[in-house]
C-alpha angles and dihedrals in degrees: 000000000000120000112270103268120261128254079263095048091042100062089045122346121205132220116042129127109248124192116220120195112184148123102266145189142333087031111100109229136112097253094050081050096053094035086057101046084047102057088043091067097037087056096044079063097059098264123155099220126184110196119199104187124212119245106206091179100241095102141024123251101229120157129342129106119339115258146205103245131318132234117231119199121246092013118122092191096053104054090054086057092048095046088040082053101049086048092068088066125070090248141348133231117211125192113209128197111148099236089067109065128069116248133044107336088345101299091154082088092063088061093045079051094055105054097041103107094200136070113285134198115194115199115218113218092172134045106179113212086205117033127173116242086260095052097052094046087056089049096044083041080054101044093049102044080047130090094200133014115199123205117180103217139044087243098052086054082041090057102031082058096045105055104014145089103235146125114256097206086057092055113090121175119221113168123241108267140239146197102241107219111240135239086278094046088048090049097055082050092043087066099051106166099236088204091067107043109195121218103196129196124170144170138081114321137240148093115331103036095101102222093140089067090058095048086061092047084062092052091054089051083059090128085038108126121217081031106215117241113228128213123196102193127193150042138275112287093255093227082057103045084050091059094036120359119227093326096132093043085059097042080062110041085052091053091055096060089041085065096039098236086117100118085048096058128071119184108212116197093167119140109237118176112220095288093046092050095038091064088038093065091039096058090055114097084218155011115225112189104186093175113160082216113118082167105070122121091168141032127171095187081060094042082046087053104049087040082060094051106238139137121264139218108188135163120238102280103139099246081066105048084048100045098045098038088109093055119269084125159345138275120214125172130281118265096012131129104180096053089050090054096049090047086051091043106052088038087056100046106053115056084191090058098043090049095052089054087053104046089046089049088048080048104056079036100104099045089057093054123121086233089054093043088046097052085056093058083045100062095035083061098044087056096050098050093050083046087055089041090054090047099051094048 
């Protein structure tokens, strides 16, 4: 058995193997993103992290960083190779949404559990309010093959524990991560121009996110001076422009010019790698998150925003009551533009009020980086070798 770790290892220990599944760039979606941005920071602190991406079968893998193995749906074979694979490591990490494994509701995963002979930890994106039965059998099959779940709010333990069959002294909560703007990227949001007040929304787009409420909140700001600018930044969710095209960018685009807020709005479909976005978001006055959703225990566009400093306008959805309960921003009702224009309004028009909502979202910033997050997962692994370690003397 290996000695017992120092005060140092102990807050983050360096060199183990960790395995990574995951969807993966260059996919576009929110848990490659994550996943990435994960094993950066596992690695900066001297990890050693093999990554076997999932292949979902919506997009091809092409290009991107080299990985261990990858995890092709539907393919016996090739989830023993991908479970053979993560067993090499001290301990995997598996990031579960239901959309990414193959089966009902994404059961392939509980096999993949089951023949992986080291400690896992699954990280739960999703925690459906409402599963089907299906749903919550694949989540409680999950909970009880795994060693650690992880949520990343305190609603989403609220609600696993709640209506769920699982084992509270398997659930851990790590928040969500996010890249924290340097000194270059505050200072551009430190000189705001005042005169040109700037509504940001970004993500990938597509039914659901709400953005056409906010494009009648700024009908309703007409008389407003300064009048705010709006982006809308980001591209078409790729699983939805493959069932629809752009139809919702244009839905929206169209709405835009029936209300007559057209020359306010601007629609941003540029690519911009982490810094870039980073200072992108910085340099908003505020963050405005529309979504229809009353179900979301997690956002990473929220956590992005907070980590930049920067106010929020969110519906709602409970990762943001929760979030900006302290005060880095204010809640208004789904699916309603009035609401959202008053909220735009008041935050506008009072620099005292907008600066307390950024201090307090600069304050809850370094708890929200990667490195902080990391160094989570660090020490959750490190428990659960020395566990296995105690077990086998």
């Amino acid at each position: 058995m290996q000695p017992r770790p120092t005060m140092h290892s102990a807050i983050a220990s360096a060199n183990r193997r960790i395995g990574l599944l995951s969807t993966y760039p260059p996919k576009i979606c929110g848990l490659a993103t994550f996943a990435a941005a994960l094993e950066n920071e596992l690695r900066r602190a001297g990890n050693q992290v093999d990554v076997v991406r999932v292949d979902d079968g919506h997009d091809a893998a092409i290009g991107g960083r080299p990985v261990a193995a990858e995890l092709v749906n539907g393919d016996a074979s090739s989830i023993r190779r991908a479970a053979a694979v993560l067993s090499q490591c001290d301990v995997a990490i598996i990031q579960h949404e239901y959309g990414i494994y193959g089966g009902a509701d994404g059961d392939e995963v509980i096999d993949l559990l089951k023949a992986i002979d080291v400690p896992t930890i699954v990280v739960f994106h999703t925690v459906p309010l409402q599963p089907t039965s299906h749903q919550r059998s694949v989540l409680e099959a999950i909970g009880d093959i795994a060693d650690r779940v992880v949520v990343m709010t305190e609603s989403a333990l609220t609600r696993l524990l709640a209506s769920y069959s699982i084992d509270r002294h398997k659930v851990v909560t790590i928040p969500h991560g996010a890249s924290i703007p340097n000194f270059a990227q505050r200072s551009d949001a430190e000189h705001l121009d005042p005169a040109r007040p700037q509504l940001l929304t970004w993500g990938l787009l597509g039914p659901g996110k709400g953005i056409e409420h906010t494009i009648d909140a700024l009908a309703l700001l007409a008389g407003m001076r300064p009048r705010p600018r709006y982006t809308v930044a980001g591209v078409t969710h790729p699983k939805v422009f493959a069932r629809h095209g752009d139809e919702y960018r244009r839905s929206l685009m169209q709405r835009s010019w029936a209300v007559g807020t057209a020359g306010s709005i601007t629609f941003d479909d540029t690519y911009r790698d982490l810094a870039q976005l980073t200072r992108y978001v910085a340099s908003s006055s505020v963050v405005i998150l529309p979504y229809d959703s009353r179900d979301q225990v997690t956002s990473g566009v929220l956590v992005d925003a907070i980590a930049a400093g920067r106010p929020v306008i969110a519906t709602a959805f409970p990762h943001a009551v929760e979030l900006l309960s302290s005060g880095a921003g204010i809640v208004v009702p789904h699916a309603d533009p009035l609401a959202m224009a008053e909220a735009i309004r008041s935050t506008l028009s009072d620099p005292s009020l907008l600066a307390s909502m950024a201090n307090e979202a600069r304050r809850l910033a370094p708890s929200l980086s990667w490195s902080a997050v990391a160094r989570q997962y660090a020490r959750l692994t490190d428990e659960l070798v020395e566990s296995s370690e105690l077990v086998g003397t």
